[in-house]
PLY file of the C-alpha trace (Angstrom):
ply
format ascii 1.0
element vertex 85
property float x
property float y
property float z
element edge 84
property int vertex1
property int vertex2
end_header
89.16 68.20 95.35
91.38 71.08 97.38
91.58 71.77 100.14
90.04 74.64 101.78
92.59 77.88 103.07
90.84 79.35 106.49
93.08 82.52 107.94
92.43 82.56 111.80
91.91 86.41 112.97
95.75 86.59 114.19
96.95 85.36 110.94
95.37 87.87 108.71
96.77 90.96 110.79
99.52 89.58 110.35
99.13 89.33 106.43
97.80 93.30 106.84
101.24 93.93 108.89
103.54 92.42 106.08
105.55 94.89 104.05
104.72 95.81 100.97
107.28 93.81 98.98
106.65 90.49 101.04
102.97 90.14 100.75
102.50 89.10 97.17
105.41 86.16 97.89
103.61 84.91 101.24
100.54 84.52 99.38
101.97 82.84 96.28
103.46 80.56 99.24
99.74 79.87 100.67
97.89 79.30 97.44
99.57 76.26 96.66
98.54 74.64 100.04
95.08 74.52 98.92
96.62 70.96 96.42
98.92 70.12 98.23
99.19 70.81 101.88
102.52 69.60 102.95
104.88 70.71 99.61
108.88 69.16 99.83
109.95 72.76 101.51
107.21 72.68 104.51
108.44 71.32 107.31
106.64 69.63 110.55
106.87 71.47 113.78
107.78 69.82 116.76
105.26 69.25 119.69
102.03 68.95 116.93
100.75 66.26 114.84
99.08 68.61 112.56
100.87 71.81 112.91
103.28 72.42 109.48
105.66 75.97 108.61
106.54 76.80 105.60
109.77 79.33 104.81
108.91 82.44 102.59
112.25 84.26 102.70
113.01 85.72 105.99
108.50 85.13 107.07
107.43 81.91 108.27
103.83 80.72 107.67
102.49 78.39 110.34
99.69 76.46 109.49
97.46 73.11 110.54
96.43 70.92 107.93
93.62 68.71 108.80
93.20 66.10 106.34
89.69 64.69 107.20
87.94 67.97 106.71
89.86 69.36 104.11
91.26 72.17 105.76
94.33 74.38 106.18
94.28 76.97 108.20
96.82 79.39 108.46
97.67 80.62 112.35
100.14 82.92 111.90
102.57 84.97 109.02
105.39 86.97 110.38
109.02 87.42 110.49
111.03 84.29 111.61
112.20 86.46 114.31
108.73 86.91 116.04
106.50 84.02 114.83
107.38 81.42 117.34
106.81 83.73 120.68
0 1
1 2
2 3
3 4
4 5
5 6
6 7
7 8
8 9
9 10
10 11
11 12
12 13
13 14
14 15
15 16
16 17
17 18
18 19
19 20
20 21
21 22
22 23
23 24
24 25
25 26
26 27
27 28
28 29
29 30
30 31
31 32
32 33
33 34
34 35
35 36
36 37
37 38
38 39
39 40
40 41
41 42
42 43
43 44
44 45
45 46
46 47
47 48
48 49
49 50
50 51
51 52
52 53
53 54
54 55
55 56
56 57
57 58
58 59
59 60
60 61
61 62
62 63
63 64
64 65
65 66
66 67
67 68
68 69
69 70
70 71
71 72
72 73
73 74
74 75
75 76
76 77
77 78
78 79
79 80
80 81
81 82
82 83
83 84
């Protein structure tokens, strides 16, 4: 059974904020998360058990997985340069 994608408010103005060109590959990025949450190119963030990012390009997707509900919900989508302030 998949998991379950959840886009916290932040993280889909974000997604509404991406250009043009980068929104279709951030999403193709997110999809697969749904079977399997933490893919070979996501990597664990520092300071979180359950907090994961994932490199689209340029974008970072930062996401918590949480395995006992089924759930992975995506925090935030935006250029590496701003997505960790």
């Amino acid at each position: 059974m998949p998991n379950r994608i959840v886009y916290m408010p932040a993280a889909g103005r974000d997604m509404d904020r991406l250009p043009p060109h980068v929104l279709p590959r951030v999403r193709d990025a997110i999809l697969p998360l749904a079977d399997n949450p933490r893919p070979p190119k996501s990597k664990k963030m520092k300071g979180s058990d359950s907090t994961w990012r994932l490199r689209v390009g340029d974008y970072r997707v930062i996401y918590e997985v949480d395995d006992a509900r089924r759930l992975v919900t995506v925090t935030r989508a935006r250029h590496r340069s701003e997505v960790y302030r």
